[in-house]
C-alpha positions in Angstrom: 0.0 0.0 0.0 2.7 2.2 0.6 4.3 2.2 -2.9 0.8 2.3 -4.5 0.1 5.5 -2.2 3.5 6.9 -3.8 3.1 6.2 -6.8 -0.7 8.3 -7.0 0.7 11.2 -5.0 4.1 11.0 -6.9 2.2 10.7 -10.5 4.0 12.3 -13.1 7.4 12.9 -11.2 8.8 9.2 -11.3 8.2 5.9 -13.2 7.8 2.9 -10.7 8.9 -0.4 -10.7 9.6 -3.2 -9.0 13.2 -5.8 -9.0 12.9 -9.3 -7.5 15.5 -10.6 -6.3 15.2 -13.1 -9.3 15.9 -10.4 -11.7 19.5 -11.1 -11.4 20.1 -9.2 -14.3 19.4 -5.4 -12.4 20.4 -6.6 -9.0 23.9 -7.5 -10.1 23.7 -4.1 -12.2 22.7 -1.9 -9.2 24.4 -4.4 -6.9 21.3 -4.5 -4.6 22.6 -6.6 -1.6 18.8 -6.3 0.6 15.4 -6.6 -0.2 13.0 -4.2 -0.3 15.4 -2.0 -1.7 14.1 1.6 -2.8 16.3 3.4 -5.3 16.4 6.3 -7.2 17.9 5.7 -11.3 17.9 8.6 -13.4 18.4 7.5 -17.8 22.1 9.0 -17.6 24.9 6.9 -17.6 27.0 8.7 -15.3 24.4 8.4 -13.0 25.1 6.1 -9.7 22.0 5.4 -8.1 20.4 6.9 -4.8 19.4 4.4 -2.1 16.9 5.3 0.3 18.8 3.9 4.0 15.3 5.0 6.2 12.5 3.7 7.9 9.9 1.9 5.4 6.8 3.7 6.4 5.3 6.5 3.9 6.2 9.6 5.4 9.9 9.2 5.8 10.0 7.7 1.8 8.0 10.3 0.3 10.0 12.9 2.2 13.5 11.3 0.2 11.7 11.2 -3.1 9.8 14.8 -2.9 14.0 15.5 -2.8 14.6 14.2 -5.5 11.0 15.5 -7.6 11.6 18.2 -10.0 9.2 20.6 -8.6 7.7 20.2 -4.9 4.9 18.3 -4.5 2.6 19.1 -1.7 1.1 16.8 1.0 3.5 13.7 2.7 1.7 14.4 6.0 2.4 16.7 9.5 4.8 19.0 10.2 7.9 17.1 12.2 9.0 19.2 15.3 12.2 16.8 15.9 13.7 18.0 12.3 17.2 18.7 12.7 17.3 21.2 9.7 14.3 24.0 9.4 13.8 23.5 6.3 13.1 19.7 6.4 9.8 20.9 8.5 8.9 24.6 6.8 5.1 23.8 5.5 5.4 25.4 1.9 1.8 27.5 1.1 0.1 26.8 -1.8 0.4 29.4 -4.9 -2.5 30.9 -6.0 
């Protein structure tokens, strides 16, 4: 549920997909080690892949990925008071 949930509030920013650990193919490529593995691949070749190393509940994924979005995209859930950083917590308001 939590990927499905991404990939609605995510829609447009990122293709999804998934790699089972029988898709040797990609998992020696990417040299994924652990399963479930959530990674970031952009189409360049220079391009080493991001691996999210976080709790697997929504917040803290959609959090990384909004990072890595090309524009900000809204929502993800409540403001966290135990941010380290202001800026991880700043609520952005909406444009009108």
């Amino acid at each position: 549920m939590i990927y499905k949930g991404l990939s609605v509030n995510l829609e447009g920013k990122f293709f999804f997909g998934i790699v089972r650990n029988t898709d040797e193919l990609l998992v020696d490529k990417y040299r994924i080690k652990n399963f479930p593995t959530i990674a970031i691949l952009r189409p360049s070749r220079n391009f080493k892949p991001e691996f999210y190393k976080g709790d697997l509940k929504y917040n803290p994924i959609f959090e990384w990925l909004n990072i890595y979005s090309e524009t900000f995209v809204p929502g993800g859930g409540t403001k966290d008071t135990s941010a380290t950083k202001s800026w991880l917590s700043d609520l952005v308001p909406e444009l009108h």
